[in-house]
GUFI-642132 format. One record per atom (N, C-alpha, C, O): residue in three letters; atom name; z, x, y. Coordinates in pm, 1 decimal. Layout:
BEGIN
NODE   gulo   tikol         up       east      north
NODE    ala      CA          Z          X          Y
...
//
This chain:
BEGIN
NODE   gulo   tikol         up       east      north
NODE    unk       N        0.0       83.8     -117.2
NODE    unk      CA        0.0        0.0        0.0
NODE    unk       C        0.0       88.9      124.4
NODE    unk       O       39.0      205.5      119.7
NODE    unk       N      -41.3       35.1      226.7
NODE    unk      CA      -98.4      114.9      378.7
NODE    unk       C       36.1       98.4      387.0
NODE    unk       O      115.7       23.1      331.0
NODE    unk       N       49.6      226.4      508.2
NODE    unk      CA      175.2      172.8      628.9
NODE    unk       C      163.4      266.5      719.2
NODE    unk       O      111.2      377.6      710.4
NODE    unk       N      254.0      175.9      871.3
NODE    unk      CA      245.9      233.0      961.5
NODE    unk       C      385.8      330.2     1044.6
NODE    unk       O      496.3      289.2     1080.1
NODE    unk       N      331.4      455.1     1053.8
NODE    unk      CA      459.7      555.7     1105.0
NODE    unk       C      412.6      619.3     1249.3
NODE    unk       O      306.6      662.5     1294.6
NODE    unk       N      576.3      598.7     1308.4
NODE    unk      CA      625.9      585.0     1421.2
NODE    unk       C      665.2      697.5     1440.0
NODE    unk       O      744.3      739.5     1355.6
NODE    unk       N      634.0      774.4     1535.0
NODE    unk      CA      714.3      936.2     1598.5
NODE    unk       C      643.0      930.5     1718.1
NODE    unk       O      554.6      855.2     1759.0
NODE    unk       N      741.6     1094.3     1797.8
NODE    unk      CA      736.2     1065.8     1893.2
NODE    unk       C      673.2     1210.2     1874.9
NODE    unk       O      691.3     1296.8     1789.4
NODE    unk       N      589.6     1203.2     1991.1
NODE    unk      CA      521.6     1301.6     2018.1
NODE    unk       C      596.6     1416.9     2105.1
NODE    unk       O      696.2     1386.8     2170.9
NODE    unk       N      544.8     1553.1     2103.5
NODE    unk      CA      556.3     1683.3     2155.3
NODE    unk       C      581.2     1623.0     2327.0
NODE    unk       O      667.0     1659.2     2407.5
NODE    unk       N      483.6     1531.5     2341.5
NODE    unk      CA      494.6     1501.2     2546.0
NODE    unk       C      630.9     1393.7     2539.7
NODE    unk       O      652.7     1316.6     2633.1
NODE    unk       N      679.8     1396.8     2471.8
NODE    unk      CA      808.3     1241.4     2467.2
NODE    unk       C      753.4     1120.5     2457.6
NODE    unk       O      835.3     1029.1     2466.5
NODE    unk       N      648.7     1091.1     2443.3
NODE    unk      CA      573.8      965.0     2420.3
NODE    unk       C      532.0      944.1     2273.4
NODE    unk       O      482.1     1027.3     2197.5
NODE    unk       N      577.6      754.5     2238.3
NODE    unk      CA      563.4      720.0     2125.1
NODE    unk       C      415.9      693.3     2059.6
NODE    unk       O      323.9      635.2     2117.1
NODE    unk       N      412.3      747.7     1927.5
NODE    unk      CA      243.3      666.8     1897.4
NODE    unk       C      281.2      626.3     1729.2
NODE    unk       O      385.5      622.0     1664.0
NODE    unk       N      145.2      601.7     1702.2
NODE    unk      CA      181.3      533.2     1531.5
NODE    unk       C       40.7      583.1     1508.7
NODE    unk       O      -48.3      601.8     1591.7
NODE    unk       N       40.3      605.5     1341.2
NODE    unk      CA      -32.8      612.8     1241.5
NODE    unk       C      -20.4      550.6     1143.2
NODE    unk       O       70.1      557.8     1060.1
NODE    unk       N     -161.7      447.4     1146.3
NODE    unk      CA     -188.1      352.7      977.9
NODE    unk       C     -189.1      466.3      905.8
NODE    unk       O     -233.8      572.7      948.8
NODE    unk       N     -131.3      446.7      772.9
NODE    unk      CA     -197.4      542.2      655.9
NODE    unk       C     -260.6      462.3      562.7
NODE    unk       O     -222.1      346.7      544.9
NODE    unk       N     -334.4      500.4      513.4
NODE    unk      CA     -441.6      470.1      351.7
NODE    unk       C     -336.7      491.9      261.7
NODE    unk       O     -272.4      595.1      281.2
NODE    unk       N     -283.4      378.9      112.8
NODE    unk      CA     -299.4      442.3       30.9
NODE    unk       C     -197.1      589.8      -23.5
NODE    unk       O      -80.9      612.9      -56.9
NODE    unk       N     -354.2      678.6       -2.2
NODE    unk      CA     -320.0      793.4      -52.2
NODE    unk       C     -285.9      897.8      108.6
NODE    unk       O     -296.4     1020.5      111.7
NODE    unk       N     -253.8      828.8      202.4
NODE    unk      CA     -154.2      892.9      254.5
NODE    unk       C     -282.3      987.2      389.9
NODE    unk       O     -257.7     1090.5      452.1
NODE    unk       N     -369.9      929.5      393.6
NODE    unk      CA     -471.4      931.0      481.1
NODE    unk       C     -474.8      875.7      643.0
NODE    unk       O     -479.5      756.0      671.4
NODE    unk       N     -472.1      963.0      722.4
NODE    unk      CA     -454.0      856.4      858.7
NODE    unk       C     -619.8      769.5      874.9
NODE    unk       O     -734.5      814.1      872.6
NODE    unk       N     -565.7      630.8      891.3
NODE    unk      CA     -749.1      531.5      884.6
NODE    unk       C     -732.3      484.7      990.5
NODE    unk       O     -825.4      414.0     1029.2
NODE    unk       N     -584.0      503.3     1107.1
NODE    unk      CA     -588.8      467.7     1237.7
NODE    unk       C     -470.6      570.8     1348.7
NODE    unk       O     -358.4      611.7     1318.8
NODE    unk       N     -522.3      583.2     1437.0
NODE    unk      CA     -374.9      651.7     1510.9
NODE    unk       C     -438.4      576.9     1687.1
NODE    unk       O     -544.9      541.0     1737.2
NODE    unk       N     -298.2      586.6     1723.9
NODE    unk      CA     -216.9      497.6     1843.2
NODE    unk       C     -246.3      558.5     1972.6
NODE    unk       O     -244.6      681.1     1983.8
NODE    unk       N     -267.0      499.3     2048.8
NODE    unk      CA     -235.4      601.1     2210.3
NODE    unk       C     -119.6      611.3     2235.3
NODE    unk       O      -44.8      550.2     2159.1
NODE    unk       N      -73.5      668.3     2317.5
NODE    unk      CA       52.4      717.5     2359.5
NODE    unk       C      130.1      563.4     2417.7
NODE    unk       O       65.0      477.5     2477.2
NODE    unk       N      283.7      549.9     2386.2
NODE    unk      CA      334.3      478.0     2415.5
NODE    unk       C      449.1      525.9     2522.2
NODE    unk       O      460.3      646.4     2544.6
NODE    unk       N      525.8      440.6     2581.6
NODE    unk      CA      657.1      516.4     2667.7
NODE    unk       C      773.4      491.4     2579.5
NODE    unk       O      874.7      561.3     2576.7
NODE    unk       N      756.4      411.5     2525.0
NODE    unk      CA      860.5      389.1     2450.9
NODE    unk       C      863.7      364.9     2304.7
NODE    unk       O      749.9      390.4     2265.4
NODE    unk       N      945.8      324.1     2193.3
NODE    unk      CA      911.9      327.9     2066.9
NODE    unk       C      883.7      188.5     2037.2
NODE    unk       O      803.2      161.1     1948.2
NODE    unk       N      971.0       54.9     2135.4
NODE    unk      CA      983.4      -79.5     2108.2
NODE    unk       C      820.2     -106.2     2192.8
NODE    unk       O      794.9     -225.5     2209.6
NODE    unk       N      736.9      -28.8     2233.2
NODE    unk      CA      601.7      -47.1     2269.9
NODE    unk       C      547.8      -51.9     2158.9
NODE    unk       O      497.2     -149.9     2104.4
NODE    unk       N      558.5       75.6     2113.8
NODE    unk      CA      495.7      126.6     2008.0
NODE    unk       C      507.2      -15.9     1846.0
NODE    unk       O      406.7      -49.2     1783.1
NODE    unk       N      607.5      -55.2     1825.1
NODE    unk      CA      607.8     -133.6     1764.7
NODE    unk       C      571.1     -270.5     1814.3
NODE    unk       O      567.9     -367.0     1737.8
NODE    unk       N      539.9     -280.2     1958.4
NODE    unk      CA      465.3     -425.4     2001.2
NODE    unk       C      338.7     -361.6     1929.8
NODE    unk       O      306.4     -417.0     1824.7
NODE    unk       N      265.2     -257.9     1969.2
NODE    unk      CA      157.9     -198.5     1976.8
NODE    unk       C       48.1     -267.2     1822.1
NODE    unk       O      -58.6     -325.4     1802.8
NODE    unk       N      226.9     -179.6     1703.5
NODE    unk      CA      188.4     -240.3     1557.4
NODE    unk       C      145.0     -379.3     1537.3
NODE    unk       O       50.5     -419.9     1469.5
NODE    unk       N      268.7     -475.6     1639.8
NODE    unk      CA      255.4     -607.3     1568.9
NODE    unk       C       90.9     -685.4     1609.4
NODE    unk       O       27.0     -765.7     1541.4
NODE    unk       N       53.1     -617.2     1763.0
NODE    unk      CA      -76.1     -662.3     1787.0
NODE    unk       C     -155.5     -634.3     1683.2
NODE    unk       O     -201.3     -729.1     1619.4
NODE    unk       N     -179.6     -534.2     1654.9
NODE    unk      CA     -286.2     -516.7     1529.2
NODE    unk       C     -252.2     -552.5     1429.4
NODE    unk       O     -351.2     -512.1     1368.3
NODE    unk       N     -176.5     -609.0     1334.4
NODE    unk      CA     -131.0     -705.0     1242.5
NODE    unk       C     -207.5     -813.4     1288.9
NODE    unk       O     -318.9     -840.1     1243.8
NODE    unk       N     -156.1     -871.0     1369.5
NODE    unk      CA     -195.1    -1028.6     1431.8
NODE    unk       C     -337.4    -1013.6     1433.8
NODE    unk       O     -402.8    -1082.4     1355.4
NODE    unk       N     -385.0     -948.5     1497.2
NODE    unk      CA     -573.6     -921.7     1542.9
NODE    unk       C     -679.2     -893.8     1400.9
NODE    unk       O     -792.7     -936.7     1380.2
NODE    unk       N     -591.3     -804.6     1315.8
NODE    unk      CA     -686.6     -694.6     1287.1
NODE    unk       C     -714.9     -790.8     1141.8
NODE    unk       O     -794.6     -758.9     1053.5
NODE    unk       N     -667.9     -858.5     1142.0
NODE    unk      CA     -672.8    -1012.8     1015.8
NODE    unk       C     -766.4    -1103.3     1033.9
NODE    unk       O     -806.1    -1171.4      939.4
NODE    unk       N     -822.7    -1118.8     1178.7
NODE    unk      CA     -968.0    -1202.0     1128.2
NODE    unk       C    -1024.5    -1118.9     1270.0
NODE    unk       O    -1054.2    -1191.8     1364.7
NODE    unk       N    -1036.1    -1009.8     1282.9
NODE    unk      CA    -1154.2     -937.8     1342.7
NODE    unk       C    -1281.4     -920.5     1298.1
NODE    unk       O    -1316.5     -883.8     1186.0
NODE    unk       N    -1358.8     -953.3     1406.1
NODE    unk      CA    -1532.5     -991.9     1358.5
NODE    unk       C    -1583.6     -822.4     1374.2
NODE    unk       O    -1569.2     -777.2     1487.8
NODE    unk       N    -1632.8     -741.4     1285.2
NODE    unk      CA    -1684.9     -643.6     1352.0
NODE    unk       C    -1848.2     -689.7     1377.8
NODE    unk       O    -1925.9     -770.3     1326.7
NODE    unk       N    -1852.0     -589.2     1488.4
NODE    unk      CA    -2035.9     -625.8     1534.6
NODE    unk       C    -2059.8     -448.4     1513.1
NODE    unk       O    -1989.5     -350.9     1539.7
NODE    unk       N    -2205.1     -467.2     1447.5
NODE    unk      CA    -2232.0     -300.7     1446.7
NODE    unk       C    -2344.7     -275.1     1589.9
NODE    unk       O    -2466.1     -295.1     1594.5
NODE    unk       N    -2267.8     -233.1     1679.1
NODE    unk      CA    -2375.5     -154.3     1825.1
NODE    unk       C    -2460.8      -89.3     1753.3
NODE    unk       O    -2553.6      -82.6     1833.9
NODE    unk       N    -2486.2      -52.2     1688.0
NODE    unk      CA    -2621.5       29.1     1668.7
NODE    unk       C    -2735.6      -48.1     1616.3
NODE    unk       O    -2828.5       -0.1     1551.4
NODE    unk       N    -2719.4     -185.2     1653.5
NODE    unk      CA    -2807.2     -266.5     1596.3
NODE    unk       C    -2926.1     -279.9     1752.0
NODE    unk       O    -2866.0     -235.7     1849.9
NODE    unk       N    -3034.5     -316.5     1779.5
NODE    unk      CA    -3085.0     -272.8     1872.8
NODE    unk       C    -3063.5     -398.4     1991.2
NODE    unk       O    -3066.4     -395.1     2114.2
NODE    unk       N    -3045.0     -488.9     1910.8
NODE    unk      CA    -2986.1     -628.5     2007.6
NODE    unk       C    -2915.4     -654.7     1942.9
NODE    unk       O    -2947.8     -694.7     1831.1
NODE    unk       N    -2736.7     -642.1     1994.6
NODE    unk      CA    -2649.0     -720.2     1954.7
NODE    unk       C    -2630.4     -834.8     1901.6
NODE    unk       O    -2579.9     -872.4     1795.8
NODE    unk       N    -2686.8     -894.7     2005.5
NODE    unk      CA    -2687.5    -1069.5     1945.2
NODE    unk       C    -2734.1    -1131.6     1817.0
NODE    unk       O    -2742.3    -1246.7     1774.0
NODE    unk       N    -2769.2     -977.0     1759.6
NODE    unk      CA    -2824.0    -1035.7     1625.0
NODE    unk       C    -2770.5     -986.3     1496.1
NODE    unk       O    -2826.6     -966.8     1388.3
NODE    unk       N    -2631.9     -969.1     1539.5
NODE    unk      CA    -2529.8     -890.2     1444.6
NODE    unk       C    -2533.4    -1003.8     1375.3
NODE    unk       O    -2585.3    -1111.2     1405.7
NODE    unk       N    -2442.9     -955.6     1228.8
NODE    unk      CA    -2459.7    -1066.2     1127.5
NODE    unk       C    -2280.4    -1099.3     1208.0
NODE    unk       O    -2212.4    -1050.4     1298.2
NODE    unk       N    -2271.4    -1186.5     1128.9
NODE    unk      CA    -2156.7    -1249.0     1158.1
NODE    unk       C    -2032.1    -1241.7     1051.7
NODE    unk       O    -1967.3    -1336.2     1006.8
NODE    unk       N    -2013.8    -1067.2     1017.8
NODE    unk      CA    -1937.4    -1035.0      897.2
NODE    unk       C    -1757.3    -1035.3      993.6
NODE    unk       O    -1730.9    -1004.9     1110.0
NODE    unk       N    -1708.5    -1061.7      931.5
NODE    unk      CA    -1561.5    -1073.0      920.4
NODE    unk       C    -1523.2    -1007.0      799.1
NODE    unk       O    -1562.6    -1031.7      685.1
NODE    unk       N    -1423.8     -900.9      846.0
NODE    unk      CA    -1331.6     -753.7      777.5
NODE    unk       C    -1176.0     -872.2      773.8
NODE    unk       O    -1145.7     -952.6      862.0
NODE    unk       N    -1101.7     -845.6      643.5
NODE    unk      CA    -1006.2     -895.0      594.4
NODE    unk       C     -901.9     -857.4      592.3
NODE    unk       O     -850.5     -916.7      497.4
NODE    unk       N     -815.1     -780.8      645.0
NODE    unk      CA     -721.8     -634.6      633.3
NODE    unk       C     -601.7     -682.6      577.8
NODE    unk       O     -543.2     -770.1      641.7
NODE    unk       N     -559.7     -648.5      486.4
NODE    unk      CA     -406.0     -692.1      456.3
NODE    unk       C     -300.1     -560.6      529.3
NODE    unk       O     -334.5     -444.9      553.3
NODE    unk       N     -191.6     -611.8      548.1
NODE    unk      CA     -133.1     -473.5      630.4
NODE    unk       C       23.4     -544.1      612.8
NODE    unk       O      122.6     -486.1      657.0
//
């Protein structure tokens, strides 16, 4: 199972890393001020990242992305 870890960085500012699995970073955080950011930060992407539509830009007109929806359990 993924999960997400919380430290604080070298500048005193909080960030997070999803891990894969096998212990792979598949996301990392911008800098937070605080750690209770940092864990708003998590809960947004929980909430979002569960029925996010991706569109692929490299398609030459957007508007003609398929209409795939990514499933994320987290």
């Amino acid at each position: 199972m993924g999960k997400f870890e919380i430290f604080e960085g070298k500048d005193g500012q909080f960030y997070f890393h999803l891990k894969a699995e096998n212990g792979e970073i598949i996301a990392a955080s911008q800098a937070y001020t605080t750690k209770q950011s940092a864990e708003h930060g998590i809960a947004a992407i929980k909430h979002i990242a569960a029925t996010a539509q991706v569109i692929d830009l490299n398609l030459a007109d957007s508007t003609k992305s398929a209409e795939t929806k990514v499933r994320v359990n987290l």
